[in-house]
ZANU-407721 format. One record per atom (N, C-alpha, C, O): residue in three letters; x, y, z. Coordinates in steps of 0.05 Angstrom, whole numbers, padded with zeros to 5 digits, always signed. Each point is the difference from the previous one (the first is absolute). Example, Ala and Ser with C-alpha at 12.3 -4.5 7.8 and 13.67 -1.06 7.14 Angstrom:
ALA+00264-00114+00156/ALA-00018+00024+00000/ALA+00018+00024+00000/ALA+00021+00000+00013/SER-00028+00021-00027/SER+00016+00024+00001/SER-00015+00022+00014/SER+00010+00022+00004/
This chain:
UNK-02000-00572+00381/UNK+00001+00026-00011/UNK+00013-00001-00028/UNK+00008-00020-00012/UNK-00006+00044+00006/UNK+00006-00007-00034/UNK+00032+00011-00001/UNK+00007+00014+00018/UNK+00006-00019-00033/UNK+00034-00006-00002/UNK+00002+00023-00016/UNK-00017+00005-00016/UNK+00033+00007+00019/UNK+00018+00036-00016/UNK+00012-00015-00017/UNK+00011-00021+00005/UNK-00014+00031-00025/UNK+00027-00008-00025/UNK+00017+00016-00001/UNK-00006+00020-00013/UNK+00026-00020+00022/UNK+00028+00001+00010/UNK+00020+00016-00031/UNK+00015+00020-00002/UNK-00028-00045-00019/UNK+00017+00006-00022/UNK+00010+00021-00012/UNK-00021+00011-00006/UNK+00037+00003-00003/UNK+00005+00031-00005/UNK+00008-00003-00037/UNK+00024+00002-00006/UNK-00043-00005-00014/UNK+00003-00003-00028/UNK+00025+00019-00006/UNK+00003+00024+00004/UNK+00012-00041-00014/UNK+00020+00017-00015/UNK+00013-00018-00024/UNK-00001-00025-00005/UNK+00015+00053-00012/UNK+00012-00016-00023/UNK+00040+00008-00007/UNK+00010+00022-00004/UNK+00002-00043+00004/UNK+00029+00009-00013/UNK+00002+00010-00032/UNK+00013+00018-00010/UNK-00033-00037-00003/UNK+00006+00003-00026/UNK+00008+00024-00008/UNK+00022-00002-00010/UNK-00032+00030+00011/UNK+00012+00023-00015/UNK+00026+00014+00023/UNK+00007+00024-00001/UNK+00003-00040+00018/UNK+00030+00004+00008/UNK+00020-00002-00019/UNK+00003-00018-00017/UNK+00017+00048+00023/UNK+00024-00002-00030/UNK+00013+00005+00028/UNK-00008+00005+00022/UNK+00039-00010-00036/UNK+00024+00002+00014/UNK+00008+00033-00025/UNK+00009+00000-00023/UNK-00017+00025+00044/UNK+00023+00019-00011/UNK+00031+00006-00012/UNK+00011+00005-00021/UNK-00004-00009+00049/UNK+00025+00007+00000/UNK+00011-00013+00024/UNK-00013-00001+00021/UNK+00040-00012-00023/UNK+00021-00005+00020/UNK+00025+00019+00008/UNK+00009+00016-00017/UNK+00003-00016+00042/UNK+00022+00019+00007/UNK+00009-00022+00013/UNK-00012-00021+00005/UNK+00044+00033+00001/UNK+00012-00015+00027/UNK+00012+00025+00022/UNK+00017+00016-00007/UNK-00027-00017+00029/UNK+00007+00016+00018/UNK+00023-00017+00015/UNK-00004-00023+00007/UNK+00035+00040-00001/UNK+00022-00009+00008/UNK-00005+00029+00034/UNK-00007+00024+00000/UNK+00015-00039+00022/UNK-00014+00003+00023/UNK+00021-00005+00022/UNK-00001-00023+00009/UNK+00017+00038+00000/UNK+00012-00011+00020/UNK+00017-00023-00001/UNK+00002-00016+00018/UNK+00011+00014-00039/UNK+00005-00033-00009/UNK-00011-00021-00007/UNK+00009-00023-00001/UNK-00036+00031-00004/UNK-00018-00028-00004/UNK-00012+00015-00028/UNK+00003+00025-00003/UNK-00017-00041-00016/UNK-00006+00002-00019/UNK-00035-00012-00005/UNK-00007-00022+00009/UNK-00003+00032-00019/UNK-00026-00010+00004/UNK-00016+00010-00030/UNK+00001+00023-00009/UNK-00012-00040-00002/UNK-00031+00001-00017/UNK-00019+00003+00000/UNK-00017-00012+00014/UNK+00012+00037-00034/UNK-00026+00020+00012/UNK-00019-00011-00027/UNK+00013-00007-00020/UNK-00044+00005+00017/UNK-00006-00010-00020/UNK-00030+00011-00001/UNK-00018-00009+00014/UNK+00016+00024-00028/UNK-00029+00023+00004/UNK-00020-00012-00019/UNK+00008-00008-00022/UNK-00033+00007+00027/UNK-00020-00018-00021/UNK-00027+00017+00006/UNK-00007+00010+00021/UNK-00004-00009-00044/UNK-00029+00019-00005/UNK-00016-00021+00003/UNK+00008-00022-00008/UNK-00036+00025+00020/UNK-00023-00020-00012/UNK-00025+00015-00012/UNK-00018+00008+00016/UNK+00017-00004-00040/UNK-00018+00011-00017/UNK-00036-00011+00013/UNK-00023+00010+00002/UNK+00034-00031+00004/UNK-00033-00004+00013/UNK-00010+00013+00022/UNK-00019-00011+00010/UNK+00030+00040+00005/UNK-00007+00009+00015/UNK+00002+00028+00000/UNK+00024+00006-00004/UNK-00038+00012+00007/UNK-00001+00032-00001/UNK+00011+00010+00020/UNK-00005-00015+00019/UNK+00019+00035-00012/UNK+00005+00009+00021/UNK-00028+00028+00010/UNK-00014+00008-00019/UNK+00009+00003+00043/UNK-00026+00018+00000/UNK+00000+00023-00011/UNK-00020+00013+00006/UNK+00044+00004-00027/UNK-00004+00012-00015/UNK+00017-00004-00028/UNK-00012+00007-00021/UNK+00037-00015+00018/UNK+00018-00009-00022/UNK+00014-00020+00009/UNK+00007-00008+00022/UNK-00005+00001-00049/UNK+00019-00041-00008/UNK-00008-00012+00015/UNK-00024+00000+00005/UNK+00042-00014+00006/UNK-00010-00036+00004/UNK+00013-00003+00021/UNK+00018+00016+00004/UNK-00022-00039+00016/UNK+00018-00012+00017/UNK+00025-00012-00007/UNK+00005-00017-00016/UNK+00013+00033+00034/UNK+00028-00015-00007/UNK+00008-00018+00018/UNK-00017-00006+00016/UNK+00041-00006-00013/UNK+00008-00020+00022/UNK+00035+00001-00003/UNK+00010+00007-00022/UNK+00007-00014+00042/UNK+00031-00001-00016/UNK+00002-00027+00025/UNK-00011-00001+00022/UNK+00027-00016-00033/UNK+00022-00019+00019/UNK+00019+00006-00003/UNK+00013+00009-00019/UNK-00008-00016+00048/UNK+00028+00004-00007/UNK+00008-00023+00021/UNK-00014-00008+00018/UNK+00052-00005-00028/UNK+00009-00021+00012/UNK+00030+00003-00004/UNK+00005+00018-00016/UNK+00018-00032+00027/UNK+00027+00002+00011/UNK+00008-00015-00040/UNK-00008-00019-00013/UNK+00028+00042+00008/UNK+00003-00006-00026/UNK+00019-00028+00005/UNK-00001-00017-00018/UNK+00017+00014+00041/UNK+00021-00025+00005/UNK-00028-00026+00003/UNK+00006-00022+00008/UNK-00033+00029-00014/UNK-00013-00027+00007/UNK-00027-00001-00022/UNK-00021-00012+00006/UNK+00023+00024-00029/UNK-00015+00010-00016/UNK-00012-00043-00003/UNK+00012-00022-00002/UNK-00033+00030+00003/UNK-00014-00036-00013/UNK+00005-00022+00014/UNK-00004-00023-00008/UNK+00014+00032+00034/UNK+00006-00026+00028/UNK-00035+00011+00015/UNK-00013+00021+00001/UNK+00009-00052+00011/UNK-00025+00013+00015/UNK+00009+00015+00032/UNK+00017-00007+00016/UNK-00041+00034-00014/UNK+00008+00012+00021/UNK-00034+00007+00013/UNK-00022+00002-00011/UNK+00028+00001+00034/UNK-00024+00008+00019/UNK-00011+00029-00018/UNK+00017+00015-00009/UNK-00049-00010+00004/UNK-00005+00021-00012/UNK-00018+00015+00030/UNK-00005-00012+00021/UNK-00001+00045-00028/UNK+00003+00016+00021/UNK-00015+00025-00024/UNK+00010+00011-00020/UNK-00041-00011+00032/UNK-00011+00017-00026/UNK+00006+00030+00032/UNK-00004+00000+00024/UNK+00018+00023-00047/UNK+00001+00028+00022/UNK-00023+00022-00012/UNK+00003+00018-00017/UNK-00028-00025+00034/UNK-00025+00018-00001/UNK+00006+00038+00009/UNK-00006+00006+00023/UNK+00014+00009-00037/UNK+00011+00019+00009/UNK-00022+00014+00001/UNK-00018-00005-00016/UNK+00017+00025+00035/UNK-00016+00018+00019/UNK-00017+00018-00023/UNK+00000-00006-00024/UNK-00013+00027+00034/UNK-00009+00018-00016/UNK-00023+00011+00010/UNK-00010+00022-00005/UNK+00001-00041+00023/UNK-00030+00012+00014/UNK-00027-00003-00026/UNK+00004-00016-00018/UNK-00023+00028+00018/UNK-00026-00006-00009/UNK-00008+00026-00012/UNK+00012+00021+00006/UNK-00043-00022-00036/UNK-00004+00026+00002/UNK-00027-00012-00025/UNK-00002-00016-00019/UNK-00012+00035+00032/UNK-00028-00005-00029/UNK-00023+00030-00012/UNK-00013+00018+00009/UNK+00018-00026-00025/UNK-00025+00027-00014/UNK-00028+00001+00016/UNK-00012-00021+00001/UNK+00003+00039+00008/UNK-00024-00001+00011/UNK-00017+00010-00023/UNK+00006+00010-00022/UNK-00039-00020+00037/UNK-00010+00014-00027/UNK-00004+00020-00022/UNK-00010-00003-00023/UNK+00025+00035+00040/UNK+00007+00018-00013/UNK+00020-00002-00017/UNK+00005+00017-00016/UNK+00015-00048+00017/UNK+00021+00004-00016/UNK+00023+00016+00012/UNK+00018+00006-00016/UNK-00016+00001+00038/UNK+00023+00010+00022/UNK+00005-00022+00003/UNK-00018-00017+00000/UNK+00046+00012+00005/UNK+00017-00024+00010/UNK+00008+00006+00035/UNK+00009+00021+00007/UNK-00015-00040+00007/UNK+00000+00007+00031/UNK+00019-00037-00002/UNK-00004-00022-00009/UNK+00029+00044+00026/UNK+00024-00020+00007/UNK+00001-00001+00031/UNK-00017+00004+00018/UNK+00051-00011-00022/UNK+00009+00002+00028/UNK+00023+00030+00000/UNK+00006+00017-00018/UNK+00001-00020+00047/UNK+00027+00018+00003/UNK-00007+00026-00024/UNK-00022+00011-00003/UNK+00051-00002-00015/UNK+00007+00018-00015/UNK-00006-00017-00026/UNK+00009+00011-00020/UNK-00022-00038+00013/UNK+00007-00007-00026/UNK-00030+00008-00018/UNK-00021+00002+00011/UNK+00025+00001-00037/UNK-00012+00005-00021/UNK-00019-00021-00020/UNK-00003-00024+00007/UNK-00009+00033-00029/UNK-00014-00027-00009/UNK+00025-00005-00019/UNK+00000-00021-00013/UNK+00022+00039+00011/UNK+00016-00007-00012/UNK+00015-00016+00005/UNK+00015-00008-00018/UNK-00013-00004+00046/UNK+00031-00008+00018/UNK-00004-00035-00012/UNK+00022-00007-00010/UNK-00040-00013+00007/UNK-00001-00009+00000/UNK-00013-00015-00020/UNK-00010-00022+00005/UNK+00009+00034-00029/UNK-00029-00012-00010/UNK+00002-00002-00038/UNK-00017-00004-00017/UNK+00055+00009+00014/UNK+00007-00001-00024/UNK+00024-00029+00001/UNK+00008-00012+00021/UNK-00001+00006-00047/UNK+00010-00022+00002/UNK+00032+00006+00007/UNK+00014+00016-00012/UNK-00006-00035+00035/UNK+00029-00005+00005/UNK+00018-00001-00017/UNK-00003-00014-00020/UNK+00030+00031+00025/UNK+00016-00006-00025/UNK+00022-00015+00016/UNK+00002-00001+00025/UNK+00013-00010-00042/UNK+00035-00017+00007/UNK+00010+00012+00019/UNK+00005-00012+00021/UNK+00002+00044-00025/UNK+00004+00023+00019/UNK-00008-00004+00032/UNK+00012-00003+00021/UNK-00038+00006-00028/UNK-00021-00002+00027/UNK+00009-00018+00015/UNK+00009+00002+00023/UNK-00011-00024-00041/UNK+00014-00031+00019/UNK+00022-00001+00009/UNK+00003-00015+00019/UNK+00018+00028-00028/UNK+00015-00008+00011/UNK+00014+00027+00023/UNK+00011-00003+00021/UNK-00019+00034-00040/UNK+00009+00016+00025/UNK-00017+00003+00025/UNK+00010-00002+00023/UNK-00036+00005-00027/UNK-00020+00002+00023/UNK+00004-00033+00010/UNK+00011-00006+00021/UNK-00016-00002-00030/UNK-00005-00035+00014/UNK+00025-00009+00005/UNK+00011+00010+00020/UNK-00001-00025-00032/UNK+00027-00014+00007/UNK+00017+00020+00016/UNK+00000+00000+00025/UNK+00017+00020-00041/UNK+00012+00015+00018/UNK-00005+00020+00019/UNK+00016+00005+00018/UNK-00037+00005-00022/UNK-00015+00014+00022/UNK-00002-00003+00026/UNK+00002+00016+00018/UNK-00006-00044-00019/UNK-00014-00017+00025/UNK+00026-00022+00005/UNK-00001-00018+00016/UNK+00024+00024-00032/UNK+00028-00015+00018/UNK+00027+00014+00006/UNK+00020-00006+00014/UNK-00031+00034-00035/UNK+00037+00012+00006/UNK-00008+00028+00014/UNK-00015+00012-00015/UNK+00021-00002+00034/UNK-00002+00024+00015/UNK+00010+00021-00021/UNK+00010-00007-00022/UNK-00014+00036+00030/UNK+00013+00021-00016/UNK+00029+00006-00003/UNK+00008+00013-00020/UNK+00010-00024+00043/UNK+00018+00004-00004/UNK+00013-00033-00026/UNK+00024-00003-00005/UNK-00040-00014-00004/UNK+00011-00016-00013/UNK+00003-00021+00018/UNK+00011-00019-00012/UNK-00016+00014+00039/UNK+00011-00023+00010/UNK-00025-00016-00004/UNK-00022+00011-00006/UNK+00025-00042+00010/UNK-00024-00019+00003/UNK-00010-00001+00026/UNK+00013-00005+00021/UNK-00043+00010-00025/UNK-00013+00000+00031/UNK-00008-00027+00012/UNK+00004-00021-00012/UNK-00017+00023+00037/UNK-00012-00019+00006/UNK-00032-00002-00002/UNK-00016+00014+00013/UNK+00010-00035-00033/UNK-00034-00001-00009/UNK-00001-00030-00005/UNK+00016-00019+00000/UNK-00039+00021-00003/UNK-00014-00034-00013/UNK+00016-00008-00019/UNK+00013-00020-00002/UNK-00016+00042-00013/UNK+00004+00001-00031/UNK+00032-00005+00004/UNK+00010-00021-00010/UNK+00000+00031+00017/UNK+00030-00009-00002/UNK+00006-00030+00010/UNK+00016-00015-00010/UNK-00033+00010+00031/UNK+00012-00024+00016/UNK-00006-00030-00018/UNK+00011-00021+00001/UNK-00039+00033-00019/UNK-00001-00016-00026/UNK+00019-00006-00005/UNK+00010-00021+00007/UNK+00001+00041-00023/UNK+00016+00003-00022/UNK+00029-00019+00016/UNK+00005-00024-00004/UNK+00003+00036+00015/UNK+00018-00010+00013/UNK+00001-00030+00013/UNK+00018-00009+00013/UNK-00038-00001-00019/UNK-00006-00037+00017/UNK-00011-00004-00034/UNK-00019-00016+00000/UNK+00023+00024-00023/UNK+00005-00007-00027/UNK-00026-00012-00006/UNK-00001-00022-00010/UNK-00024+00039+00017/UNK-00026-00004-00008/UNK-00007+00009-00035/UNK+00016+00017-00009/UNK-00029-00024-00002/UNK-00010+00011-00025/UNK-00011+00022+00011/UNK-00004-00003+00025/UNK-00005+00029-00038/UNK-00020+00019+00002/UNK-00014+00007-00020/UNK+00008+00006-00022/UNK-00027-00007+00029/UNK-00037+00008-00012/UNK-00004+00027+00008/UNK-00004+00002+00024/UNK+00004+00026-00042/UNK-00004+00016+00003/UNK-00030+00009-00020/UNK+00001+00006-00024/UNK-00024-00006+00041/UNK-00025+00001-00024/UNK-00003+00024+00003/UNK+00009+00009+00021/UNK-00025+00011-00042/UNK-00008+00033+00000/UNK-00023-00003+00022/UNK-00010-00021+00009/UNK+00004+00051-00001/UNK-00021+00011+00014/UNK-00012+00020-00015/UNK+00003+00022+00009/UNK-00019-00024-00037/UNK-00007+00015-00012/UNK-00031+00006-00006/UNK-00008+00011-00020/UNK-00005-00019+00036/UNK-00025+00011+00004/UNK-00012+00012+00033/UNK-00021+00011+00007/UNK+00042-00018+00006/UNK+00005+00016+00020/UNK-00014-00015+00026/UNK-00001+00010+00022/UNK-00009-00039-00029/UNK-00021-00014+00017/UNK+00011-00013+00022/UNK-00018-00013+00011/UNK+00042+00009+00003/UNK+00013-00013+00014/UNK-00004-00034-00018/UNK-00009-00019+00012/UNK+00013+00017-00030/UNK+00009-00029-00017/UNK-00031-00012+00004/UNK-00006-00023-00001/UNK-00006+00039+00005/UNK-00028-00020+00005/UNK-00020-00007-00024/UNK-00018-00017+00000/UNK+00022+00032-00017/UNK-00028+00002-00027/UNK+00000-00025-00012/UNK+00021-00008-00009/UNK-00039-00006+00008/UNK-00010-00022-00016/UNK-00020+00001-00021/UNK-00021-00014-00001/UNK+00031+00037-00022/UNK-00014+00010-00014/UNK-00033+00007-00014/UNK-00014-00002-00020/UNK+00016+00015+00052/UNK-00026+00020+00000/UNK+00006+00026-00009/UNK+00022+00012-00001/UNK-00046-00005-00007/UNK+00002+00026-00022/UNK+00010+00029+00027/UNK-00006-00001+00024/UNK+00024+00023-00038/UNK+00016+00023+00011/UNK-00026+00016-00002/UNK-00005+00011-00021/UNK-00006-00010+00036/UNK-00029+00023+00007/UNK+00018+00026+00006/UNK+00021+00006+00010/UNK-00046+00006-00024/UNK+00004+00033-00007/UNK+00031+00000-00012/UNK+00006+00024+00003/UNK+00013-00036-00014/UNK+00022+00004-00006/UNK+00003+00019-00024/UNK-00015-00007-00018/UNK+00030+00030+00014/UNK-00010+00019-00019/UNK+00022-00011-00034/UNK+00010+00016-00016/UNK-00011-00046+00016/UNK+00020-00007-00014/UNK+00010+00024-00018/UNK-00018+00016-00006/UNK+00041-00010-00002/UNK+00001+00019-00021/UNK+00012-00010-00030/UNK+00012+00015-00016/UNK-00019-00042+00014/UNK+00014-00009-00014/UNK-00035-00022-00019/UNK-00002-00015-00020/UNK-00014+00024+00038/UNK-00026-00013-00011/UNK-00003-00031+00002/UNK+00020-00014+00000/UNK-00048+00005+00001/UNK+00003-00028+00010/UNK-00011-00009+00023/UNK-00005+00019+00015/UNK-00002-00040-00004/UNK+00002-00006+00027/UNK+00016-00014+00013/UNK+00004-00023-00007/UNK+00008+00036+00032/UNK+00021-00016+00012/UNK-00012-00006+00024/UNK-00020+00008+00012/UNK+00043-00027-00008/UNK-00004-00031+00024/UNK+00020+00006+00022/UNK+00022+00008-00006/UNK-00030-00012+00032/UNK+00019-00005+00019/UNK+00013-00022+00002/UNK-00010-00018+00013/UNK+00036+00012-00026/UNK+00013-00028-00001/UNK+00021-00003+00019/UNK+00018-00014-00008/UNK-00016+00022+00030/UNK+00026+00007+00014/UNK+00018-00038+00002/UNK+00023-00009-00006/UNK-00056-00004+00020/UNK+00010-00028+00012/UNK-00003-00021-00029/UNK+00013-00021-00001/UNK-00023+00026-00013/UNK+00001-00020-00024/UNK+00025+00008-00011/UNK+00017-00018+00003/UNK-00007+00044-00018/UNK+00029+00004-00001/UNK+00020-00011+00006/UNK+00019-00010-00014/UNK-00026+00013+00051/UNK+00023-00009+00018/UNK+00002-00031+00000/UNK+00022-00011-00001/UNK-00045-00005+00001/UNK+00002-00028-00004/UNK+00016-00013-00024/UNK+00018-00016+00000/UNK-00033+00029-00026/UNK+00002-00003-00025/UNK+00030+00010+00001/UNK+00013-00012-00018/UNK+00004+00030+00032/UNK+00032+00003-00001/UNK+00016-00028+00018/UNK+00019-00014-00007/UNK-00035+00014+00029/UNK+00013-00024+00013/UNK+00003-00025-00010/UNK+00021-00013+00001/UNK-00049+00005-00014/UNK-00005-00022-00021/UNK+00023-00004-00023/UNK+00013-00021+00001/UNK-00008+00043-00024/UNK+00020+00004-00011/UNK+00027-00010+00009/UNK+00015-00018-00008/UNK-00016+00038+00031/UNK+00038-00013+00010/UNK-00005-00023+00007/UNK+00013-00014-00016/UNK-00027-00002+00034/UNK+00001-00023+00007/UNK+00001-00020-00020/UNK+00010-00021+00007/UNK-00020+00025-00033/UNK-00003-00026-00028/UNK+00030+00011-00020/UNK+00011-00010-00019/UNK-00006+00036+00034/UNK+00030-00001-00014/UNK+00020+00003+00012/UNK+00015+00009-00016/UNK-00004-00011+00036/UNK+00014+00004+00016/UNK-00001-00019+00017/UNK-00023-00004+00010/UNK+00050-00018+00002/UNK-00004-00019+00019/UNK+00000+00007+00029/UNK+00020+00011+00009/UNK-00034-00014+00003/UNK-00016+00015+00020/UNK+00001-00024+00033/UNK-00012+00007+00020/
């Protein structure tokens, strides 16, 4: 029978490094490090983002990496150009580019410190805490990380153009990145 090509084309080259922070945490200190990749649209504005982050006491020692695919559910334009999701979310919820913000209040802390401020029990913490690197890639075309840049049908871009579903080239093309910079 004939063999699937597997391969998922992607590119780092137009990856920039934004901006860095250091988040101080309970006594631990950690590096947050947010990066754009221009080579990828998000399904209505900017681009795919990505942030690492790692234990500032181990900044450039090699550590186990741990990419955190955060949730969001699914959603696509039908031919009328109505967006048909999930749950309560919008074509808005998902489909613009991630900011530093995003990453780290919705994602990082969202998903480790409860409302009253204490640290919960999650994946994501137990990472963090067994001193994994983290891979946090965007969800901005809303595909569950899957697009291997096929064209965004019926998408009512408003920004003109044609856009691509890149969810999994993104996500590779972010993992790729950390892995050739970051000792892993």
């Amino acid at each position: 029978g004939e063999v699937a090509d597997l391969t998922v084309a992607r590119t780092t080259d137009q990856i920039t490094l934004v901006e860095s922070r250091t988040l101080n945490r309970d006594g631990h200190s950690f590096e947050l490090n947010f990066y754009r990749n221009e080579a990828y649209t998000c399904g209505l504005s900017g681009n795919y983002t990505f942030m690492v982050m790692e234990q500032a006491d181990n900044l450039d020692s090699e550590a186990p990496l741990w990419a955190y695919l955060h949730g969001g559910g699914y959603g696509w334009f039908d031919e009328d150009q109505v967006y048909q999701t999930v749950k309560n979310l919008t074509m808005d919820t998902w489909n613009h580019e991630e900011t530093f913000e995003d990453f780290i209040d919705k994602h990082l802390l969202g998903n480790t410190v409860d409302q009253n401020g204490e640290v919960m029990t999650s994946t994501l913490t137990r990472r963090i805490q067994e001193g994994y690197r983290v891979l946090f890639p965007a969800l901005c075309d809303h595909d569950n990380y899957s697009g291997r840049g096929t064209p965004y049908p019926n998408n009512p871009n408003p920004n003109g153009g044609l856009r691509q579903v890149n969810g999994l080239q993104a996500t590779m093309a972010a993992l790729d990145y950390t892995v050739s910079n970051y000792p892993s």
